[in-house]
MARMARMI-67770 format. One line per 5 residues: their letters; for each residue y, x, z of N, C-alpha, C, CB. Coordinates in steps of 0.1 Angstrom, whole numbers, plus 2048, in hexadecimal, padded with zeros to 3 digits. Atoms other than C-alpha are relative to their C-alpha. Last residue first. Glycine has a CB too. Example, Ala and Ser with C-alpha at 12.3 -4.5 7.8 and 13.67 -1.06 7.14 Angstrom:
BEGIN
sa = 7F5 7F7 800 7F5 889 847 80B 7F8 808 805 804 7F2 | 7F4 809 800 7D3 87B 84E 80C 809 800 800 7F6 80C
***
This chain:
BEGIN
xxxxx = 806 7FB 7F9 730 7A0 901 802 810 804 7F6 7FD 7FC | 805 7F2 800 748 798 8E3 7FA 7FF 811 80F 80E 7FC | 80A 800 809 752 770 8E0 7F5 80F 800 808 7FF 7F2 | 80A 7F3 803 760 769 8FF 7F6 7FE 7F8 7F8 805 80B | 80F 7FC 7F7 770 742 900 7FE 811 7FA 7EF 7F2 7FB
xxxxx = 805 7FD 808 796 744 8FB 7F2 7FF 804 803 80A 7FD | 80C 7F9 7F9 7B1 741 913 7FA 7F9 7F6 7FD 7FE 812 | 80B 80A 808 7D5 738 8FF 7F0 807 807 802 803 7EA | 806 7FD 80F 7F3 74D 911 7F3 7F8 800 7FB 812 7FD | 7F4 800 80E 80C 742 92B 7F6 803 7F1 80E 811 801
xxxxx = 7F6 7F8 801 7FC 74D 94E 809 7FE 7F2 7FA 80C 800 | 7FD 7FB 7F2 7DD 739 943 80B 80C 800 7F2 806 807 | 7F7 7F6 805 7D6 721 922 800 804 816 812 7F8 7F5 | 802 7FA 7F6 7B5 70D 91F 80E 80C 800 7F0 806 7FF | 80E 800 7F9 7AE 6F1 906 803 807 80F 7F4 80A 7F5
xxxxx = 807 7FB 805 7D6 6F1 8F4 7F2 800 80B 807 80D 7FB | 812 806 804 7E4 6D3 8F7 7F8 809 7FE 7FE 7F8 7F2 | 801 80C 7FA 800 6DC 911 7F3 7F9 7F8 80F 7F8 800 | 80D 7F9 7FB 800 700 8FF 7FD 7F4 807 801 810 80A | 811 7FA 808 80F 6F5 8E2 7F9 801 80D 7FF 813 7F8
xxxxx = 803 80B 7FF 82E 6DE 8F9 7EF 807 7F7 80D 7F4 7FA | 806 806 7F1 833 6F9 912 7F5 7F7 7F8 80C 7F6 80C | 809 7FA 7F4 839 716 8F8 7F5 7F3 803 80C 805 810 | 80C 80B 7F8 84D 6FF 8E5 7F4 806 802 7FC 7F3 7F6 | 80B 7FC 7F9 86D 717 8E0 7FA 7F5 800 802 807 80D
xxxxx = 801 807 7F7 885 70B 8C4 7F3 804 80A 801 7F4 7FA | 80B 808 7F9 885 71B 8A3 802 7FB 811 7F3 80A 7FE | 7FF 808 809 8A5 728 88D 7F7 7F4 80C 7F9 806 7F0 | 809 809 7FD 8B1 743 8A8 800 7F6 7F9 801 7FB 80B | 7FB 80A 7F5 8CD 75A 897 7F1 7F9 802 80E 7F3 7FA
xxxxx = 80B 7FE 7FA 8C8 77D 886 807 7F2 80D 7FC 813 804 | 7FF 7FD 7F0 8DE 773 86A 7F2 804 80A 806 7F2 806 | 7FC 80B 7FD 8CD 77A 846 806 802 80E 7F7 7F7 7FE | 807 800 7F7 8C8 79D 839 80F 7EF 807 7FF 815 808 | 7F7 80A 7FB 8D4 7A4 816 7F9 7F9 80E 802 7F4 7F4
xxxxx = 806 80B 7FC 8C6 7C4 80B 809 7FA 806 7F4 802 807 | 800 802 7F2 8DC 7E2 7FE 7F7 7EF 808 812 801 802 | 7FD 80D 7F9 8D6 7EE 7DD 7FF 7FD 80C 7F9 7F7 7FC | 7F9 801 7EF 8D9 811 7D7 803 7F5 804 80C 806 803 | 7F7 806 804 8CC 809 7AE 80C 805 812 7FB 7EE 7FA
xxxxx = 7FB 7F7 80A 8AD 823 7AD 812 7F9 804 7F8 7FD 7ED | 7FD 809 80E 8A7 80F 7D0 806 80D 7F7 80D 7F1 801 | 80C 808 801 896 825 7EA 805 7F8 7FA 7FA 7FD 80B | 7FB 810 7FE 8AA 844 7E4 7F1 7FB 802 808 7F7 7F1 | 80A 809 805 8A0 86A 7E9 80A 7F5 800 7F2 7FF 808
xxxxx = 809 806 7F3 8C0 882 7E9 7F8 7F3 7FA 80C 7F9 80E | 7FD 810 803 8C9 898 7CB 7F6 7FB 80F 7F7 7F9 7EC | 7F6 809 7FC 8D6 8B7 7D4 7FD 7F6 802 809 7FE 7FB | 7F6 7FB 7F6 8B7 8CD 7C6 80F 7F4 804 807 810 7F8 | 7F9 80F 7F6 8A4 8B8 7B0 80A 807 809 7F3 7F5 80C
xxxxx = 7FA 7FD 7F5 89E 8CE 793 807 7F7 805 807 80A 7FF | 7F3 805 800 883 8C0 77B 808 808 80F 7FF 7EF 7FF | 7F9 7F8 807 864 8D6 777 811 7FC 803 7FB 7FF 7EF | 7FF 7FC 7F5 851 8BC 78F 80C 80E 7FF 7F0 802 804 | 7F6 804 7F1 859 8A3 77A 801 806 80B 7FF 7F5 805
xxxxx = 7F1 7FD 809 848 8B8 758 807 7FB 809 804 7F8 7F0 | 7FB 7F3 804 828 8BC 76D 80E 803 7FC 7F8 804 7F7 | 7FA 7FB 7F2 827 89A 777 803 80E 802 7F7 7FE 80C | 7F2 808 7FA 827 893 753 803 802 80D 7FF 7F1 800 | 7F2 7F9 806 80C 8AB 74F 80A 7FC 801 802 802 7F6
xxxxx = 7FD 7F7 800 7F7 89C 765 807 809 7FC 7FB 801 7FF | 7F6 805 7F5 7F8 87B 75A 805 80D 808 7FA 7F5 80A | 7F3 801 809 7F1 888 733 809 7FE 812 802 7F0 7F1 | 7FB 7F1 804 7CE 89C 744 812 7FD 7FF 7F8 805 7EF | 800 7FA 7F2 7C7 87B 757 803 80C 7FE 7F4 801 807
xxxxx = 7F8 80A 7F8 7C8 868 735 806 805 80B 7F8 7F7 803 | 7F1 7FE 80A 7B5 883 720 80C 7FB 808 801 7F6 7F1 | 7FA 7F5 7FA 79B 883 73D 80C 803 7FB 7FA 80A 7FF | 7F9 7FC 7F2 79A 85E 73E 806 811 807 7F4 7FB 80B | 7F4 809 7FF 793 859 71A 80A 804 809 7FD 7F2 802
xxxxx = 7F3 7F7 804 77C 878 71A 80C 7FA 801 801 805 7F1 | 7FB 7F7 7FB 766 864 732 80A 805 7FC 7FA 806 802 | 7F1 804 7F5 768 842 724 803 80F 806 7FC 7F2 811 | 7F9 7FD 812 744 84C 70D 80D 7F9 805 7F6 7F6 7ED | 7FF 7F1 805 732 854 72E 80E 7FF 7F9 7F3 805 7F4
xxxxx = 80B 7FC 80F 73A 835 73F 803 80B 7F9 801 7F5 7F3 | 7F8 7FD 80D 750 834 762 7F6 806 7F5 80D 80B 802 | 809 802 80F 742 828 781 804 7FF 7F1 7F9 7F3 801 | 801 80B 80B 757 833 79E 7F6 805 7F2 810 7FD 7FA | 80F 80A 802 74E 842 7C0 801 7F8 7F4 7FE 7F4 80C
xxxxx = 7F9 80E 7FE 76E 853 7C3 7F9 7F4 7FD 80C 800 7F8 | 7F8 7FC 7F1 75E 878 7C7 803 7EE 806 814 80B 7FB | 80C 7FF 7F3 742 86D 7AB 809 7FD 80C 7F7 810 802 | 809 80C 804 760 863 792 7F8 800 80A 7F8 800 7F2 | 7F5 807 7FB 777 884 79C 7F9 7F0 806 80C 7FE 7F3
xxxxx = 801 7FF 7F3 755 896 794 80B 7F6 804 801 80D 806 | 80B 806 7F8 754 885 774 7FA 800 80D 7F8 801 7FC | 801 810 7FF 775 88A 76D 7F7 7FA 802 803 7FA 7F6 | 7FA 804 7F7 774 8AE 772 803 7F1 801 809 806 802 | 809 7FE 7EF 754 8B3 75E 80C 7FF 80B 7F7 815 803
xxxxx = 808 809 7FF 765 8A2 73E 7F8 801 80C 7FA 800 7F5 | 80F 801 808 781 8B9 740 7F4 7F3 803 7F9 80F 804 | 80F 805 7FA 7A0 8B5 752 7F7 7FF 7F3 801 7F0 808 | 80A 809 802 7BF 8C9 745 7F6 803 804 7FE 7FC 7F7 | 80D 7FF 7FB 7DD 8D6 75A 7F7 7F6 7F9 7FF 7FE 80F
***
């Protein structure tokens, strides 16, 4: 599928960008080659093959799920200005 100089400049309007005359063919040539390449990977037969999310099937390393930190609830909210029920009271900014 090639783009002509009038679909790249609608594309351009659509996507609100500011692209100079004499750049246009650049981008249609460009947009024409990406197009075709997705053209030629869409040709490919995938049948069987299941997606991945690493090319490699790497498996992430996931640390313990143990408590590092120490609750101090009492001792933040003990300086904080205004706390009630447990959470930080705020002055009203929105009316």
């Amino acid at each position: 599928m090639a783009l002509d100089v009038s679909d790249v400049e609608k594309i351009a309007f659509l996507a609100r960008l500011g692209i100079d005359a004499e750049d246009v063919p650049e981008y249609s040539r460009n947009l024409s080659d990406i197009l075709a390449f997705v053209e030629q990977l869409n040709a490919v037969d995938t049948t069987g093959v299941e997606p991945l999310a690493h090319p490699l099937e790497a498996t992430q390393r996931l640390r313990a799920d143990e408590v590092r930190e120490t609750d101090e609830r009492e001792n933040f909210q003990g300086i904080a200005p205004q706390t009630g029920s447990g959470l930080y009271l705020v002055p009203q900014v929105i009316e």
